[in-house]
C-alpha positions in Angstrom: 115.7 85.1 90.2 113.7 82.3 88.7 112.0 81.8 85.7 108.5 80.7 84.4 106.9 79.2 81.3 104.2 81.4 79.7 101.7 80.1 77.6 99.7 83.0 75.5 96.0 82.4 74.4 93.7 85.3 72.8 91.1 85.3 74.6 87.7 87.5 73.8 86.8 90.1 76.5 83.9 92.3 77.4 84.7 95.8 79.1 82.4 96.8 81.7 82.0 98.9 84.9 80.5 97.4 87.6 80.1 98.6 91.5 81.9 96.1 94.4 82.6 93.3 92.3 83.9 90.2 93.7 87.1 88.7 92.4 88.8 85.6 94.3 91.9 85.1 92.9 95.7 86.2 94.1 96.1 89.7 93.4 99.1 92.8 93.8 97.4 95.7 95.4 100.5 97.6 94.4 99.5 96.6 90.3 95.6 97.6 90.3 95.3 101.0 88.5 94.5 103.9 90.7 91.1 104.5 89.8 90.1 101.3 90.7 88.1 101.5 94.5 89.2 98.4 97.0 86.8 97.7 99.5 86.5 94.6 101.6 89.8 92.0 101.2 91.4 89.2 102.9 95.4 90.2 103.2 98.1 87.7 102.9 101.3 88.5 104.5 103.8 86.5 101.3 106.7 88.3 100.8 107.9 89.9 99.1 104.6 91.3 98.6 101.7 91.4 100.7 98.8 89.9 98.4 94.9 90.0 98.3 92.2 87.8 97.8 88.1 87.2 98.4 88.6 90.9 97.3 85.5 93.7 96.7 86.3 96.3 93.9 84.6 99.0 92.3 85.8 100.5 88.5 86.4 98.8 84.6 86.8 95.5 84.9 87.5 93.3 81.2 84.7 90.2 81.5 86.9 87.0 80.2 84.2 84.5 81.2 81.4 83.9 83.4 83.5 83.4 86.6 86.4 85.7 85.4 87.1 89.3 85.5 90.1 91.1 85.5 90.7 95.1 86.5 91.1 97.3 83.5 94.4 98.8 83.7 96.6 96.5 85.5 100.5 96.4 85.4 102.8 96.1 87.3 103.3 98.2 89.9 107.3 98.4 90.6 107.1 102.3 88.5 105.0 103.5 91.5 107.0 102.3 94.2 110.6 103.6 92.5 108.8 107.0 92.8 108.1 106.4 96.9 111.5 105.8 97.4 113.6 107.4 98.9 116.8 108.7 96.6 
């Protein structure tokens, strides 16, 4: 119920699979694809999702920069959660 401006830039990207990587932003655990491994994560309790940060995973990740990485595969995760549900 509110909205957002979006600014697109290309950006050049490196895949790569790499074993407990760090990554320190904000992130849905609900929208990391399933073969991604979570290990170690600090939670936040925001809702209306809990969110995680400071986190340790494990699978493809795309390599945006020298500090950035980003899980190959992520989407958002509402599909996944409309199949939980109760009908």
């Amino acid at each position: 119920m509110s909205k957002a401006r979006i600014t697109v830039q290309e950006q050049s990207a490196v895949k790569r699979v790499e074993q407990e990587n760090m990554i320190f932003d904000l992130l849905n655990p609900a929208d990391l694809p399933p073969q991604m491994r979570l290990g170690v994560f600090d939670l936040l309790s925001i809702p209306p999702a809990p969110l995680i940060r400071n986190t340790q995973l494990s699978g493809q990740f795309y390599q945006l920069s020298k500090q950035i990485c980003l899980p190959v595969g992520m989407r958002f995760g509402v599909d996944g959660l409309l199949r939980i549900s109760p009908k």
